[in-house]
PDB file of the backbone (N, CA, C, O) and the ligand in Angstrom, with CONECT records:
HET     ZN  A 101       1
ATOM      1  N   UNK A   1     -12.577  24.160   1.895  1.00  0.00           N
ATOM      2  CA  UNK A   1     -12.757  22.701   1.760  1.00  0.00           C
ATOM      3  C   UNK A   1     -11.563  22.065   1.067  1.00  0.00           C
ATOM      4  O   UNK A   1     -11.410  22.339  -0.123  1.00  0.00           O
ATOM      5  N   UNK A   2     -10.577  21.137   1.742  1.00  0.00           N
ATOM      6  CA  UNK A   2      -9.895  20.336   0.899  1.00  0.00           C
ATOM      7  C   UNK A   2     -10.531  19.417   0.246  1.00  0.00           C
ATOM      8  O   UNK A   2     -11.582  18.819   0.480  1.00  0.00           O
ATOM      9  N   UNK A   3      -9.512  19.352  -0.897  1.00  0.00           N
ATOM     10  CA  UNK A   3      -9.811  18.328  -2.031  1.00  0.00           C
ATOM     11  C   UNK A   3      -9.196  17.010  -2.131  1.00  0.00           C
ATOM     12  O   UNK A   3      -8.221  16.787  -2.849  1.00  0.00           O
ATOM     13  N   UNK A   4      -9.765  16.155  -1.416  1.00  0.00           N
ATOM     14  CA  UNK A   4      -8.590  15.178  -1.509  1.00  0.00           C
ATOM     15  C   UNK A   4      -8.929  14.308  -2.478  1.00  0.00           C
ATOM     16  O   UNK A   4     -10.005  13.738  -2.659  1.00  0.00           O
ATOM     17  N   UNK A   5      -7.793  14.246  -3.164  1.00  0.00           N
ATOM     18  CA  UNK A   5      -7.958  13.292  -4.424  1.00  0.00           C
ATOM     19  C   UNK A   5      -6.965  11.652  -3.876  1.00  0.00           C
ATOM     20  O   UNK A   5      -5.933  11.375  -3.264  1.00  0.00           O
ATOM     21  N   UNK A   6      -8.031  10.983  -4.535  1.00  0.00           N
ATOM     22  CA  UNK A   6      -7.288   9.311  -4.238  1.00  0.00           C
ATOM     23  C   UNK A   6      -5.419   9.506  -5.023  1.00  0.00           C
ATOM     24  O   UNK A   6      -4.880  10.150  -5.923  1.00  0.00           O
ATOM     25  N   UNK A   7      -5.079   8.597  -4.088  1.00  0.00           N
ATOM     26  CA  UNK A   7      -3.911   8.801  -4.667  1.00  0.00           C
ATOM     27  C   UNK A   7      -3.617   7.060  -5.593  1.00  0.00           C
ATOM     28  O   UNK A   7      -4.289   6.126  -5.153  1.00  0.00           O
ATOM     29  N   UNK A   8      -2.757   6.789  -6.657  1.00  0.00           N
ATOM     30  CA  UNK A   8      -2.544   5.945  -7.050  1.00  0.00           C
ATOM     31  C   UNK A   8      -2.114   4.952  -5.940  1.00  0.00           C
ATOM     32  O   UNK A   8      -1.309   5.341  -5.095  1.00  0.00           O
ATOM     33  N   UNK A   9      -2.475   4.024  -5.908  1.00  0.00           N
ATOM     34  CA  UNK A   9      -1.728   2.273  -5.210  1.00  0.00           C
ATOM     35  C   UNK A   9      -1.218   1.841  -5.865  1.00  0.00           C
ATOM     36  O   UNK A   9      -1.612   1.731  -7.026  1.00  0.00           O
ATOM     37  N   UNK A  10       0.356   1.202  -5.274  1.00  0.00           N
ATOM     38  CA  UNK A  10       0.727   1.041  -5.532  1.00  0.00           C
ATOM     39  C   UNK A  10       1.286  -0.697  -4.545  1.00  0.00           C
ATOM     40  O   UNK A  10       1.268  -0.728  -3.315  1.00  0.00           O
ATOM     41  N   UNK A  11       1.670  -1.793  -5.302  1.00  0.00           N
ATOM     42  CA  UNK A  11       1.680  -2.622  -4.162  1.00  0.00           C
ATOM     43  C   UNK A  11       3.084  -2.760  -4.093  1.00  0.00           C
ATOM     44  O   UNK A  11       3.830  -2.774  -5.072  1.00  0.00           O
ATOM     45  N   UNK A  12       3.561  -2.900  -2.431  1.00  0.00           N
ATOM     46  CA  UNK A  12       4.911  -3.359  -2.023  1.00  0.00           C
ATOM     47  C   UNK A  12       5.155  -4.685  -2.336  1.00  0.00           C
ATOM     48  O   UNK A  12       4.258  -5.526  -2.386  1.00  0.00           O
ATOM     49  N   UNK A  13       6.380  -4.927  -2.560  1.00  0.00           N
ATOM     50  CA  UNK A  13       7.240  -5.983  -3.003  1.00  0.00           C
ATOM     51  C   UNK A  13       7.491  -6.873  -2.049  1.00  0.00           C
ATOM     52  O   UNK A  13       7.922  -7.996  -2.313  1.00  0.00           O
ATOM     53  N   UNK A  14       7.256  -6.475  -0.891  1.00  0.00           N
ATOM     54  CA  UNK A  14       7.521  -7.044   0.595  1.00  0.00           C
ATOM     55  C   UNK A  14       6.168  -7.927   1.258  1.00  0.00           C
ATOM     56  O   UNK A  14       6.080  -9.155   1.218  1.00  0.00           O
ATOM     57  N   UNK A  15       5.573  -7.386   1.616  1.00  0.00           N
ATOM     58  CA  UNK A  15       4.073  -7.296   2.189  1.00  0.00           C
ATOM     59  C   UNK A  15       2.812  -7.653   1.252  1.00  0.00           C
ATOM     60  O   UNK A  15       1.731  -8.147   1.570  1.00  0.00           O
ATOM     61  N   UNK A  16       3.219  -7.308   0.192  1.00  0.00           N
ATOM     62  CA  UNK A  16       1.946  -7.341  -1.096  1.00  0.00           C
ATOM     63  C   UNK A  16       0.814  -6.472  -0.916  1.00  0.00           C
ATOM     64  O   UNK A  16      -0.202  -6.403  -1.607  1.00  0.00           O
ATOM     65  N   UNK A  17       1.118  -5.851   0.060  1.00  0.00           N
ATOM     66  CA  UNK A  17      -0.261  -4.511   0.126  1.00  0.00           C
ATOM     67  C   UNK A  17      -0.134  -3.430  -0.488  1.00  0.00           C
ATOM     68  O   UNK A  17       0.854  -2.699  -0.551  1.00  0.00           O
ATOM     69  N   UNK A  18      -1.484  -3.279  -1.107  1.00  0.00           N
ATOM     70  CA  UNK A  18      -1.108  -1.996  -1.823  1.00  0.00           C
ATOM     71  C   UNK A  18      -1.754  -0.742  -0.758  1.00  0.00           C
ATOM     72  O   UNK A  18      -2.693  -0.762   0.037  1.00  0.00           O
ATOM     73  N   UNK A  19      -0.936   0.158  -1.089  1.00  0.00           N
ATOM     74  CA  UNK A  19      -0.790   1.808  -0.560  1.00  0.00           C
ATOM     75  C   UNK A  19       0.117   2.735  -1.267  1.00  0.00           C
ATOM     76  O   UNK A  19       1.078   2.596  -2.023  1.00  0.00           O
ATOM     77  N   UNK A  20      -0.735   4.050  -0.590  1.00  0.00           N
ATOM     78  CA  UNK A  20      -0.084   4.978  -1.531  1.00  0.00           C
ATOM     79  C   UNK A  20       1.189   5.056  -1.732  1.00  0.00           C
ATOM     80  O   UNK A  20       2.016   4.502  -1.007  1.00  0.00           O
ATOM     81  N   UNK A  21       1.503   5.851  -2.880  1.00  0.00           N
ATOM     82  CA  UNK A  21       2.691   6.139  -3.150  1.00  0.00           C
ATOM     83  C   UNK A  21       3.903   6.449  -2.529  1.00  0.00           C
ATOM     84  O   UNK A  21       5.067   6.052  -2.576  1.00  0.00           O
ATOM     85  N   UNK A  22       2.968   7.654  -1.672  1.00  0.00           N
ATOM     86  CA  UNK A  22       3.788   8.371  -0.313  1.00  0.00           C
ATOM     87  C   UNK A  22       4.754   7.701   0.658  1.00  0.00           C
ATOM     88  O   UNK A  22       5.850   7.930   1.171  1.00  0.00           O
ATOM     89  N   UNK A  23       3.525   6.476   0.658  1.00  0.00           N
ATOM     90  CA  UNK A  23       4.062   5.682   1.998  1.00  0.00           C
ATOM     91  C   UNK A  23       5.037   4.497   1.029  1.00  0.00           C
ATOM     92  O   UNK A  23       5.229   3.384   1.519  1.00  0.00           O
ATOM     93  N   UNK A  24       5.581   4.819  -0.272  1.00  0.00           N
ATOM     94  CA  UNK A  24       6.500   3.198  -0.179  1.00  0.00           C
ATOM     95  C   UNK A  24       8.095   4.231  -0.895  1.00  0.00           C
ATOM     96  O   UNK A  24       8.470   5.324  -1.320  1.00  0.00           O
ATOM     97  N   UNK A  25       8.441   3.047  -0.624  1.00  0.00           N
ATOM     98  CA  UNK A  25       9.816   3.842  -1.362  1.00  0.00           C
ATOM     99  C   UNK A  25       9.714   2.610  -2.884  1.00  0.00           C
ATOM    100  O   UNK A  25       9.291   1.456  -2.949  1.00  0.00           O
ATOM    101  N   UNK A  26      10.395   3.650  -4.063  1.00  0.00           N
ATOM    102  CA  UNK A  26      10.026   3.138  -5.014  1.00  0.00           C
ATOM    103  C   UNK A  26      11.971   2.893  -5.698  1.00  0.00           C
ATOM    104  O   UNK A  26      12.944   3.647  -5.721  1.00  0.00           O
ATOM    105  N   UNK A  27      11.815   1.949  -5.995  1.00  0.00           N
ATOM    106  CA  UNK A  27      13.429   1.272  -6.649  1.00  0.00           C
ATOM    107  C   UNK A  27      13.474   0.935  -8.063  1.00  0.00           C
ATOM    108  O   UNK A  27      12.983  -0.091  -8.536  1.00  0.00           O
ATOM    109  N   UNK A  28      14.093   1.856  -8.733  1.00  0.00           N
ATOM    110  CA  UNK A  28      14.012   1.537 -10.109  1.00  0.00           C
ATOM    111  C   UNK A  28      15.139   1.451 -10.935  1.00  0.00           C
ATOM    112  O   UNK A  28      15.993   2.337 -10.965  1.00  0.00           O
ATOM    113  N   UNK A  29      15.191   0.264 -11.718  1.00  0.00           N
ATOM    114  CA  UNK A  29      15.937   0.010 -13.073  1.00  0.00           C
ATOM    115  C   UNK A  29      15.963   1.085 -14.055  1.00  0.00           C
ATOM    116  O   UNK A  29      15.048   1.483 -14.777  1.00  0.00           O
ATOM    117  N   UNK A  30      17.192   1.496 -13.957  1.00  0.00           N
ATOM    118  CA  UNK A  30      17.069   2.864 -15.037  1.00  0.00           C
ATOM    119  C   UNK A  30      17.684   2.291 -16.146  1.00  0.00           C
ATOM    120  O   UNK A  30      18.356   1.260 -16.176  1.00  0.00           O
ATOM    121  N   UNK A  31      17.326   3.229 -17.279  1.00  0.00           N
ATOM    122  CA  UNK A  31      17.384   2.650 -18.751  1.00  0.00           C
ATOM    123  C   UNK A  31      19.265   2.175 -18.759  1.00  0.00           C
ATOM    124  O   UNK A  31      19.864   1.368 -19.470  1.00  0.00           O
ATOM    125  N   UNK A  32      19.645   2.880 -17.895  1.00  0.00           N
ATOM    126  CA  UNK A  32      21.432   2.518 -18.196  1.00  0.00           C
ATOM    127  C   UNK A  32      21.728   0.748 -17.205  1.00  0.00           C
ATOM    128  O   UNK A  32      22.770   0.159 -16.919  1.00  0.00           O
ATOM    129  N   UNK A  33      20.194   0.398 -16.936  1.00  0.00           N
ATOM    130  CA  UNK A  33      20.717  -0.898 -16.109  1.00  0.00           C
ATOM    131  C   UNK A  33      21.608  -1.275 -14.808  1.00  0.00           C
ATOM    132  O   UNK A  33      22.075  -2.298 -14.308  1.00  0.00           O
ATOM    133  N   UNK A  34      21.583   0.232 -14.514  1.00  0.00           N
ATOM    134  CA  UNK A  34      21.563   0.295 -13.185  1.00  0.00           C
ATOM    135  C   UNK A  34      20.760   0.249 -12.118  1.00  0.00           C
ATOM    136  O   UNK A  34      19.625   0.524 -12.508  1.00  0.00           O
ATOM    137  N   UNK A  35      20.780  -0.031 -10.572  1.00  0.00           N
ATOM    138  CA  UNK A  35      19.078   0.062  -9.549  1.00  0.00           C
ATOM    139  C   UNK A  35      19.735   0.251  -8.877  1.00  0.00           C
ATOM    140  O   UNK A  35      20.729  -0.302  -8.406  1.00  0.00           O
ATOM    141  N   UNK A  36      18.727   1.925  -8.635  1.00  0.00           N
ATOM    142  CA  UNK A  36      19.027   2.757  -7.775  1.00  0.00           C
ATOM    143  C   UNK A  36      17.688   3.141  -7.116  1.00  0.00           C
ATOM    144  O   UNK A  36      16.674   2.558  -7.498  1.00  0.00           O
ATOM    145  N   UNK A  37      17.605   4.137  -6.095  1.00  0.00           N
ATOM    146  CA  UNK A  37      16.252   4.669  -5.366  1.00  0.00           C
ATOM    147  C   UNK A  37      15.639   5.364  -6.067  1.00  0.00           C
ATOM    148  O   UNK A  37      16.359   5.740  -6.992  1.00  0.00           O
ATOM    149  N   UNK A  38      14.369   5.866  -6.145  1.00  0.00           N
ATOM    150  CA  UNK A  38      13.809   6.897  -6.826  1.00  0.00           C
ATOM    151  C   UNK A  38      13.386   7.611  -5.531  1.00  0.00           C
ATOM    152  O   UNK A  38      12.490   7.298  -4.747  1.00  0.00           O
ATOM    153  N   UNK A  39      14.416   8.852  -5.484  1.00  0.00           N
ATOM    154  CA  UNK A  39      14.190   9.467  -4.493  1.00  0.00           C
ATOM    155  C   UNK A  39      12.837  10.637  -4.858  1.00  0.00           C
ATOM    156  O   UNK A  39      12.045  11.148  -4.065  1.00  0.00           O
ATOM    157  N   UNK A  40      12.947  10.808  -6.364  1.00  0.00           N
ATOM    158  CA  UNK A  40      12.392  12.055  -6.948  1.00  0.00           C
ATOM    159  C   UNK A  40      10.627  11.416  -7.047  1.00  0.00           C
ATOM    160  O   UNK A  40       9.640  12.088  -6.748  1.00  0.00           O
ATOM    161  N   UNK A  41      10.611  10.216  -7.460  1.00  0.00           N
ATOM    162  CA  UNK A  41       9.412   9.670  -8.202  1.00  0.00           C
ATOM    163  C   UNK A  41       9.365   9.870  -9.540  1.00  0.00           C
ATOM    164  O   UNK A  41       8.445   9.397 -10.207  1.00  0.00           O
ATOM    165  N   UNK A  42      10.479  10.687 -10.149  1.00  0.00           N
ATOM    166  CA  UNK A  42      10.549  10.764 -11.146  1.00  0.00           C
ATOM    167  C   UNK A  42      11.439   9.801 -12.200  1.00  0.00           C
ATOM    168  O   UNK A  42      11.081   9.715 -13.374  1.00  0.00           O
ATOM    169  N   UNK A  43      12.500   9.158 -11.756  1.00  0.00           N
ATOM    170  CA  UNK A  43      12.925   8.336 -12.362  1.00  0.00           C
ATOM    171  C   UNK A  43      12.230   7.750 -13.751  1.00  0.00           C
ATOM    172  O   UNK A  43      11.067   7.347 -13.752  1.00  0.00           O
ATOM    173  N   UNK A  44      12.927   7.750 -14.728  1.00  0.00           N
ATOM    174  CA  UNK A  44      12.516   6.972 -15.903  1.00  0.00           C
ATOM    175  C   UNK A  44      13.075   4.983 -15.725  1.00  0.00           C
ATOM    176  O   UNK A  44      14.065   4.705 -15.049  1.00  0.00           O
ATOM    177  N   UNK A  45      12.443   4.136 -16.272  1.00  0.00           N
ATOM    178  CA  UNK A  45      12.871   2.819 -15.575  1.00  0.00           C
ATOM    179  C   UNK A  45      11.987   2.067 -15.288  1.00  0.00           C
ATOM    180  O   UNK A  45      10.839   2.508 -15.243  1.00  0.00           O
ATOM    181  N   UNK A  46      12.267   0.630 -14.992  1.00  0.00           N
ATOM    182  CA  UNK A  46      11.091  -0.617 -14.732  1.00  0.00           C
ATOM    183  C   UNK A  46      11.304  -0.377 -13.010  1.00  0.00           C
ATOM    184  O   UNK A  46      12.396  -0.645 -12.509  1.00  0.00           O
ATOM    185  N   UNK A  47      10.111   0.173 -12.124  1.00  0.00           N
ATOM    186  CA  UNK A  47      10.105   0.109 -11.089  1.00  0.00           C
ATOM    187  C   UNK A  47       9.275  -0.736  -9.955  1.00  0.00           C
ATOM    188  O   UNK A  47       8.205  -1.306 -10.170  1.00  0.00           O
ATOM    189  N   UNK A  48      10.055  -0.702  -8.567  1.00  0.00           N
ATOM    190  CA  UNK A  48       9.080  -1.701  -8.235  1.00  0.00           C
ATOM    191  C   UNK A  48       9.279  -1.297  -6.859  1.00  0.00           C
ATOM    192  O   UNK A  48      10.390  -0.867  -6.550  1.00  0.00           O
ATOM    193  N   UNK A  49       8.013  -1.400  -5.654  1.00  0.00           N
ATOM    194  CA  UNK A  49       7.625  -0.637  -4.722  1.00  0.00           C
ATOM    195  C   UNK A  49       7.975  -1.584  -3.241  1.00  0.00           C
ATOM    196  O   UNK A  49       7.690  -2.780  -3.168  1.00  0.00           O
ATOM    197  N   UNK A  50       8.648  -0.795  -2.092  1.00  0.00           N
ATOM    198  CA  UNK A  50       8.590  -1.733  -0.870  1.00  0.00           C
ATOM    199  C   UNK A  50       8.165  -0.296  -0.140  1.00  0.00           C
ATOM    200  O   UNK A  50       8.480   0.837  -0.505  1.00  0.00           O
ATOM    201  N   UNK A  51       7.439  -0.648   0.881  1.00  0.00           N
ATOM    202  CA  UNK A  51       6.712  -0.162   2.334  1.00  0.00           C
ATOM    203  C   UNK A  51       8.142   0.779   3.000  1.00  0.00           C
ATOM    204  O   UNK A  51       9.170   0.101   2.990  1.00  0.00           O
ATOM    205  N   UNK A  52       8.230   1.502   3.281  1.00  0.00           N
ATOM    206  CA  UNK A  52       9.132   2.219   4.483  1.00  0.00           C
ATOM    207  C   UNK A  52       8.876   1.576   5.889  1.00  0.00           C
ATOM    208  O   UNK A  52       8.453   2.047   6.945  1.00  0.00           O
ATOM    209  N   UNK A  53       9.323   0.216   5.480  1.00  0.00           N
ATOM    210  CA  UNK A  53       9.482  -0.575   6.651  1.00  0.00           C
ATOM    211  C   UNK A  53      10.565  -2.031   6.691  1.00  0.00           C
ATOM    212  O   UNK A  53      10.517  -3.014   5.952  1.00  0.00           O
ATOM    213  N   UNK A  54      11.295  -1.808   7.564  1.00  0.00           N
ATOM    214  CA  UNK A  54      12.573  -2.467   7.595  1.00  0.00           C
ATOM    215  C   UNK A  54      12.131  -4.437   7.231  1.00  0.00           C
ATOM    216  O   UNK A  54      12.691  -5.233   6.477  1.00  0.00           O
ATOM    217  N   UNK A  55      11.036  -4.598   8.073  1.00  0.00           N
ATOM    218  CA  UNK A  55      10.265  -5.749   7.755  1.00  0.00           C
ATOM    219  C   UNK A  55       9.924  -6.170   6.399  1.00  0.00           C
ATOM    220  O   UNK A  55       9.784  -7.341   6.048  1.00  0.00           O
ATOM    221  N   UNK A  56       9.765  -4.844   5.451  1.00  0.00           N
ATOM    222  CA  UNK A  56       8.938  -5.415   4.328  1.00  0.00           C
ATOM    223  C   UNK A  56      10.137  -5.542   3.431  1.00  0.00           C
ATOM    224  O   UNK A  56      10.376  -6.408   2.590  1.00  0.00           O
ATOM    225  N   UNK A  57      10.774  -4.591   3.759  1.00  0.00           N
ATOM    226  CA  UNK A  57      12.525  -4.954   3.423  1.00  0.00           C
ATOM    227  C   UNK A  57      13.065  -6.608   3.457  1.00  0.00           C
ATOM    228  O   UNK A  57      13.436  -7.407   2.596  1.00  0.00           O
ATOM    229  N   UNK A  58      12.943  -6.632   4.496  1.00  0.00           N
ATOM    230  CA  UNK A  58      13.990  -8.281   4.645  1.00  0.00           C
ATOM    231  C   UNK A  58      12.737  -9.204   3.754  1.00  0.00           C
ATOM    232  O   UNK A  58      13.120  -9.777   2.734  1.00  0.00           O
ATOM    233  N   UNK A  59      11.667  -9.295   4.044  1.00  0.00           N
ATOM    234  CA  UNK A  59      10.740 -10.047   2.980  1.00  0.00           C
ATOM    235  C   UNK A  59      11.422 -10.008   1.829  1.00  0.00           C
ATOM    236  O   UNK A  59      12.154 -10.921   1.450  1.00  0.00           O
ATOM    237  N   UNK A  60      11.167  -8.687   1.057  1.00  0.00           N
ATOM    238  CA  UNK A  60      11.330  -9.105  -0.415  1.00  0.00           C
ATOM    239  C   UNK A  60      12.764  -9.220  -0.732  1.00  0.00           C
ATOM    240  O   UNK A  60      12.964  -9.391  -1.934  1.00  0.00           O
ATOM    241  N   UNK A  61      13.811  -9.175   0.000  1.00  0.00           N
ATOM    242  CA  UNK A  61      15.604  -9.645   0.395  1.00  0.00           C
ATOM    243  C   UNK A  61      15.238 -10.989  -0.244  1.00  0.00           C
ATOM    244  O   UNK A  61      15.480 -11.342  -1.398  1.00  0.00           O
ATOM    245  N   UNK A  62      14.486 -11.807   0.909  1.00  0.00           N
ATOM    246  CA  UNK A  62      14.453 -12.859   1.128  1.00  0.00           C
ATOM    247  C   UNK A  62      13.976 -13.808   0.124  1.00  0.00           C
ATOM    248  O   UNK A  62      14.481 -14.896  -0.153  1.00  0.00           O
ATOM    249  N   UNK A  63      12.813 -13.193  -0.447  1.00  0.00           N
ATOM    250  CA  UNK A  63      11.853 -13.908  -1.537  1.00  0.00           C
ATOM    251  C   UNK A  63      12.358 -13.322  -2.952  1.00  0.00           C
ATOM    252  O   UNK A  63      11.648 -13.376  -3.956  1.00  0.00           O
ATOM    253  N   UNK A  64      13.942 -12.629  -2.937  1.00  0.00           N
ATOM    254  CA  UNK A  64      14.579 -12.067  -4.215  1.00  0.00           C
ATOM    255  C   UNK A  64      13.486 -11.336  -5.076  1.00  0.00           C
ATOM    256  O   UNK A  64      13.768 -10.958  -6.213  1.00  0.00           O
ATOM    257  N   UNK A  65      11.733 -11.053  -4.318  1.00  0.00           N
ATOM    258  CA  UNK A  65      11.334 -10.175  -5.300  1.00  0.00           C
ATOM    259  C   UNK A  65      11.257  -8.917  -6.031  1.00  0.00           C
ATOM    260  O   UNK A  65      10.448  -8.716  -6.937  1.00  0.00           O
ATOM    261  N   UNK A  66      12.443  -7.757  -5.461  1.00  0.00           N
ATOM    262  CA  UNK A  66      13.298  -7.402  -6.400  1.00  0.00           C
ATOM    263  C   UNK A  66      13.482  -7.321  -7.477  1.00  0.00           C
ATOM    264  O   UNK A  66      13.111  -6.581  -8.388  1.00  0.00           O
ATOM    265  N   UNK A  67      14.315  -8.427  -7.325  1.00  0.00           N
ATOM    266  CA  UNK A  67      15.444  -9.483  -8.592  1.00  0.00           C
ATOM    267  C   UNK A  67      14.153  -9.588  -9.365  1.00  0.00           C
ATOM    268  O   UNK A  67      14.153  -9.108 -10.499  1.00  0.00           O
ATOM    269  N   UNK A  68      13.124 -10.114  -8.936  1.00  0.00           N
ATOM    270  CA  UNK A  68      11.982 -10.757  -9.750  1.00  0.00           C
ATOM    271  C   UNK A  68      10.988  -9.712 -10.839  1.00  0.00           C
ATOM    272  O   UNK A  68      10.544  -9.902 -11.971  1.00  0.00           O
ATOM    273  N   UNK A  69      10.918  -8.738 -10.031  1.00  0.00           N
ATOM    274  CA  UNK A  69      10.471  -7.442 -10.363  1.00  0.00           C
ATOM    275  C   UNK A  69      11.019  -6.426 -11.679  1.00  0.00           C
ATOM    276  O   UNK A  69      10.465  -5.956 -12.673  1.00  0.00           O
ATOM    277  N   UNK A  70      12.371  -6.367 -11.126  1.00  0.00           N
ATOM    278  CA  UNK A  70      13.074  -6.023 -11.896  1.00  0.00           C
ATOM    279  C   UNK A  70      13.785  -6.042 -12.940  1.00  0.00           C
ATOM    280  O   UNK A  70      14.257  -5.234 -13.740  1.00  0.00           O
ATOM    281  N   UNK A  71      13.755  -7.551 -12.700  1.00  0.00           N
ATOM    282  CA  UNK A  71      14.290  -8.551 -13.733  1.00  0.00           C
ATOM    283  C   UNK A  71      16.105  -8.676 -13.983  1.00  0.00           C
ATOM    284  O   UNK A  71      16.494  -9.092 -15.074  1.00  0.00           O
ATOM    285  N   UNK A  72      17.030  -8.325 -13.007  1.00  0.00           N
ATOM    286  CA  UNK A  72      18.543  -8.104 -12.827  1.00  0.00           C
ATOM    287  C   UNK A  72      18.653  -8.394 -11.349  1.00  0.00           C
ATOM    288  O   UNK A  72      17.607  -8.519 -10.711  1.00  0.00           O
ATOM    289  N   UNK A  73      19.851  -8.516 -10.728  1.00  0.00           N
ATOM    290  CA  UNK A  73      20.580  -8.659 -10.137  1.00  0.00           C
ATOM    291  C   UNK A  73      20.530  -6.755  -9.008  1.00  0.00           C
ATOM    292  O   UNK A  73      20.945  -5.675  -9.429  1.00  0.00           O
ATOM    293  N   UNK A  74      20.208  -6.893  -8.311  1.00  0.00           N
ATOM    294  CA  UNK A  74      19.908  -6.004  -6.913  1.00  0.00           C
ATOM    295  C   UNK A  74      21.443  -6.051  -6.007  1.00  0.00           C
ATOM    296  O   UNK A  74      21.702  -6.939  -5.195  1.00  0.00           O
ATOM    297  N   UNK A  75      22.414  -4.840  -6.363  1.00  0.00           N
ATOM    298  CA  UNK A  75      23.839  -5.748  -5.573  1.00  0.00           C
ATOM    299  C   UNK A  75      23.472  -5.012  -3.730  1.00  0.00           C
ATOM    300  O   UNK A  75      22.580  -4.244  -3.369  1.00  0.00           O
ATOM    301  N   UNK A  76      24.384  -5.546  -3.084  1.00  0.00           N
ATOM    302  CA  UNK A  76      23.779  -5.361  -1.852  1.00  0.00           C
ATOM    303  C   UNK A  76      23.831  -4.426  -1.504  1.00  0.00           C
ATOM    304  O   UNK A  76      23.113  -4.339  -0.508  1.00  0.00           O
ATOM    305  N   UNK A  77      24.451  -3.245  -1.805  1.00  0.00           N
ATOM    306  CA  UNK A  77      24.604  -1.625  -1.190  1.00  0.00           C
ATOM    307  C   UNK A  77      23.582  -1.066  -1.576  1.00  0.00           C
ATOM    308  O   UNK A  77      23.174  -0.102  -0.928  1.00  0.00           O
ATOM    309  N   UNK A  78      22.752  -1.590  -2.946  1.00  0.00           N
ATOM    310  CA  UNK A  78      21.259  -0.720  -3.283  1.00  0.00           C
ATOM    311  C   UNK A  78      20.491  -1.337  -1.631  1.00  0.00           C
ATOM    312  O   UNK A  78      19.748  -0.519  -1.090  1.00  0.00           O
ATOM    313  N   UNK A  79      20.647  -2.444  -1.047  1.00  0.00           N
ATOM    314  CA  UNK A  79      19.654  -3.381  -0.037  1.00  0.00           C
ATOM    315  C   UNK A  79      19.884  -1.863   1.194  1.00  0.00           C
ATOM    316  O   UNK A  79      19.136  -1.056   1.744  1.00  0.00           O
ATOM    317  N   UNK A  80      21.245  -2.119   1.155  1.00  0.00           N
ATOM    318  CA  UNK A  80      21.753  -1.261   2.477  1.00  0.00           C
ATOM    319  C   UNK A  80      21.316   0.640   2.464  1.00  0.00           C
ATOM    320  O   UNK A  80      21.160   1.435   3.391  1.00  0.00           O
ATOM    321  N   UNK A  81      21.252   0.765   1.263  1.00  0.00           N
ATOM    322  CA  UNK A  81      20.544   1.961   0.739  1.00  0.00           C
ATOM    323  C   UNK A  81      19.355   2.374   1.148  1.00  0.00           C
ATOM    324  O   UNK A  81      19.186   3.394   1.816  1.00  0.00           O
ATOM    325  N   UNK A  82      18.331   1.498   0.718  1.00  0.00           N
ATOM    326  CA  UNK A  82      17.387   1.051   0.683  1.00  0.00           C
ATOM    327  C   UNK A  82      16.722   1.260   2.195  1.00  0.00           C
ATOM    328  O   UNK A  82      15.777   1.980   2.517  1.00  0.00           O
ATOM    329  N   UNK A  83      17.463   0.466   2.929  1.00  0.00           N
ATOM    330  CA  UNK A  83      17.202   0.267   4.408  1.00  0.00           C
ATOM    331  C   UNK A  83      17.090   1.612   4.998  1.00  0.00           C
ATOM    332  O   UNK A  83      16.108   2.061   5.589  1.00  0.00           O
ATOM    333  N   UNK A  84      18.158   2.175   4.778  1.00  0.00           N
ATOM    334  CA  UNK A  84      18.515   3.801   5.389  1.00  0.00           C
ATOM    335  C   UNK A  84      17.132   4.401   5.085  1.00  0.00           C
ATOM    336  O   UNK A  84      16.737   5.148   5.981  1.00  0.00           O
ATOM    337  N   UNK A  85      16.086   4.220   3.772  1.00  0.00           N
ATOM    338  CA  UNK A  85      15.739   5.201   3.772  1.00  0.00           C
ATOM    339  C   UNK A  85      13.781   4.725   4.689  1.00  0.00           C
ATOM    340  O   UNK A  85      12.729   5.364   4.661  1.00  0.00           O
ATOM    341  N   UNK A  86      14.096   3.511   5.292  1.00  0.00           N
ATOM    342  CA  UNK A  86      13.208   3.044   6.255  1.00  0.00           C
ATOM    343  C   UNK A  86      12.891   3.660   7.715  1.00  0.00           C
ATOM    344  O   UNK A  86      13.278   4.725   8.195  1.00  0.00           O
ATOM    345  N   UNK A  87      12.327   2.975   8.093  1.00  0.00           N
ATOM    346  CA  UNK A  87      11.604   3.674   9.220  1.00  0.00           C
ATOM    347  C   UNK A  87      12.875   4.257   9.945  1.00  0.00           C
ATOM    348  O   UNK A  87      13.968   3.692   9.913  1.00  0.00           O
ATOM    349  N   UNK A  88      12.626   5.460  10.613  1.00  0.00           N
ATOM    350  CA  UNK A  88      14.108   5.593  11.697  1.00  0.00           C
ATOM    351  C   UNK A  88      14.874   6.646  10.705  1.00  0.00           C
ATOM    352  O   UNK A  88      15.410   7.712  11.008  1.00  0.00           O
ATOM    353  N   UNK A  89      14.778   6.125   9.646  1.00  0.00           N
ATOM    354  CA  UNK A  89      15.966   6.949   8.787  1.00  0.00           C
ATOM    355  C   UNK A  89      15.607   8.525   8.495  1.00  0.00           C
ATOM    356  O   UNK A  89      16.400   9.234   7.874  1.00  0.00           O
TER     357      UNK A  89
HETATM  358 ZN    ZN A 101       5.112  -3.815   2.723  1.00  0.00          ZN2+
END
């Protein structure tokens, strides 16, 4: 018998839906004030969640919630980063 345990929700920055963890990619402010991916989930940092979807991407581009999230400045190669690791990628 598997055990499936609920997993934490988490809501995208894009879309505003929350879902699991699995399914978002998570972007975090690390203590040195840099924003970068949290490829690990482990990152230490103020983080904040978009969907692995190119759509939910350009949303929160658009609505700087990010920037808002994060509270700094998002420069555009984290965006282009970001993207890569979306659907397709
Ligand atoms: Zn989304």
């Amino acid at each position: 018998m598997a055990q499936v345990r609920k997993q934490p929700l988490r809501k995208c920055a894009g879309c505003g839906l929350m879902k699991e963890k699995k399914e978002l990619v998570r972007i975090v402010k690390t203590e040195a004030g840099t924003v970068r991916i949290d490829q690990t989930g482990r990152l230490n940092g103020r983080g904040v969640y978009l969907c692995r979807d190119a759509g939910c991407l350009q949303k929160a581009r658009k609505s700087r919630a990010l920037e808002r999230s994060l509270k700094c400045a998002v420069p555009p190669d984290v965006y282009d980063e970001i993207g890569r690791q979306m659907d397709g990628g």
